[in-house]
N, C-alpha and C positions, 0 to 999 in steps of 0.2 A: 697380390702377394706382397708382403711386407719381404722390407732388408732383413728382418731378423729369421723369415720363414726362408727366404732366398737362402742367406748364409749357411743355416739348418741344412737343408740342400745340396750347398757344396758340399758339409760336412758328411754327410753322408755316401755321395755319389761323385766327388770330388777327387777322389781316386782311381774309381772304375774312368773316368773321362780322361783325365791326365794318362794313365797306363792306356788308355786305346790310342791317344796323339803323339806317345812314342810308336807307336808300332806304325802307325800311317806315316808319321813325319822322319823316321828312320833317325832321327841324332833329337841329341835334348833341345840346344838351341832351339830349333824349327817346332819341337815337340812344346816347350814353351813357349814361342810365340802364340802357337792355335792354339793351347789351353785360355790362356790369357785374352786372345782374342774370342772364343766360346764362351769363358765366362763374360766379358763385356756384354758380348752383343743377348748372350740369354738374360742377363740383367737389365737392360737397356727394353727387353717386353714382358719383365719378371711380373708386371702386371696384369699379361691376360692370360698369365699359364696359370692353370686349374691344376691346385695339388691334386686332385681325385683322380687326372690324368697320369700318363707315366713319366715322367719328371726324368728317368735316366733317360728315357730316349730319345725325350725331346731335346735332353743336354747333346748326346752321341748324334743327334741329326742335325744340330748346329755343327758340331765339329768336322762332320762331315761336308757339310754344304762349304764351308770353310776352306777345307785340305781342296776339295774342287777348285775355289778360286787361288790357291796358293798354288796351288802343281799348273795350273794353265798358265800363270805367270813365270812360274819357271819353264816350262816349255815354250814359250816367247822368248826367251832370255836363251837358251841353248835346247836342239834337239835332243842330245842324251845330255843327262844331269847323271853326277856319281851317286854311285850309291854304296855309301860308307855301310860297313857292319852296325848291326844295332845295337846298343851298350846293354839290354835289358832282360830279364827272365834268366838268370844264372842259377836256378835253384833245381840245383840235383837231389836226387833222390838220394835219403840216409841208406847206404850199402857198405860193407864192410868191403867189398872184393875193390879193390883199388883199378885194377884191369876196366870191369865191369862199369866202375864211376868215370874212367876216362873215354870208355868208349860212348856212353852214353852222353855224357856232355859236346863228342865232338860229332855224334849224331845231331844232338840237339841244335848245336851253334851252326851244322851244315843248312840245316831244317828252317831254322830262322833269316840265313844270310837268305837261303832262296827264297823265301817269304816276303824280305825286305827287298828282294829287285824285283819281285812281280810290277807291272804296272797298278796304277793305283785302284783301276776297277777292278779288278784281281784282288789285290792286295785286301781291299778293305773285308768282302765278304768274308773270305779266307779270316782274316783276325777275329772276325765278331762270329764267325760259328764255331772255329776249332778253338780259339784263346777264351774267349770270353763264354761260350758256349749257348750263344743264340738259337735260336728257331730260322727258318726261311721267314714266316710274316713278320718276325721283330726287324729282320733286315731289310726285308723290304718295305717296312715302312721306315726306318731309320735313311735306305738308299733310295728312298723314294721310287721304287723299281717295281715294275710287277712280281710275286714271287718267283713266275718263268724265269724270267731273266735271271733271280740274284741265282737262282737254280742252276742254269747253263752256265752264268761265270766260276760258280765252286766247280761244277764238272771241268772246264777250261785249266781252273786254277790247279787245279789236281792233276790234271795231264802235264802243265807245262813243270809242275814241281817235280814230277816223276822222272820225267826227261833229265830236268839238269840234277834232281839228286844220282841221278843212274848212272850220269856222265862224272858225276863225281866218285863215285865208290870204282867207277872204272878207270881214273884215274886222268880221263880226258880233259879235265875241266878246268 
């Protein structure tokens, strides 16, 4: 692959990758460093990716092998790390009813914050089926997982979201 076919590449799928490294990396910073670093390192083998192949997920499978080695170094560094709210997806739905647009956005932003303290094996699946709207085999070849597994972790992820959204409408949280 040529620099000009690479480039082409970002231009295209260059968004979808950056909007998934916010949502794993929970803050821009961090969300910019693993874009930055995903692009490197996918340009650095931009020579034996086959465009006939699928080029976004082989972008999202670097970025993920990635957030693995950044989250184990943070977890050497402290057992809990904070987990700030995520700056990102503010886009409400056009409704007139004002009520209606506030309740929804602070559904959403609940939705999200739980999203963003999942652990990261939680975390990820979760983004790439419900955000992005993935398949099991795209994830699990992107998570390198058997489809079982990324299977069990959405069931997981879904249980543990249900809990702390629950606790939150009941006020515990």
């Amino acid at each position: 692959m040529t620099t000009g076919e690479f480039e082409n590449l970002l231009g295209i799928y260059g968004d979808d990758v950056y909007r998934f490294c916010m949502y794993i990396m929970r803050n821009r910073e961090n969300a910019d460093d693993l874009y930055q670093e995903t692009v490197l390192t996918a340009f650095r083998k931009a020579e034996t990716l086959e465009l006939s192949e699928n080029p976004r997920s082989y972008l999202l499978s670097v970025a993920v092998k990635l957030s693995h080695n950044f989250f184990r170094k943070e977890k050497r560094k402290s057992e809990h790390t904070a987990s700030p709210a995520p700056e990102m997806l503010d886009n409400l739905a056009d409704d007139t009813d004002v009520q209606a647009d506030a309740e929804k956005a602070e559904l959403r932003a609940a939705i999200r914050q739980a999203v963003s303290e999942l652990d990261e094996k939680y975390r990820v699946p979760v983004v790439l089926y419900y955000f992005d709207e993935q398949n099991l085999t795209y994830i699990s070849e992107i998570m390198k997982l058997p489809p079982g597994t990324v299977k069990s972790r959405l069931h997981r992820a879904r249980e543990l979201l249900a809990a702390k959204l629950e606790k939150e409408v009941s006020g515990n949280g």
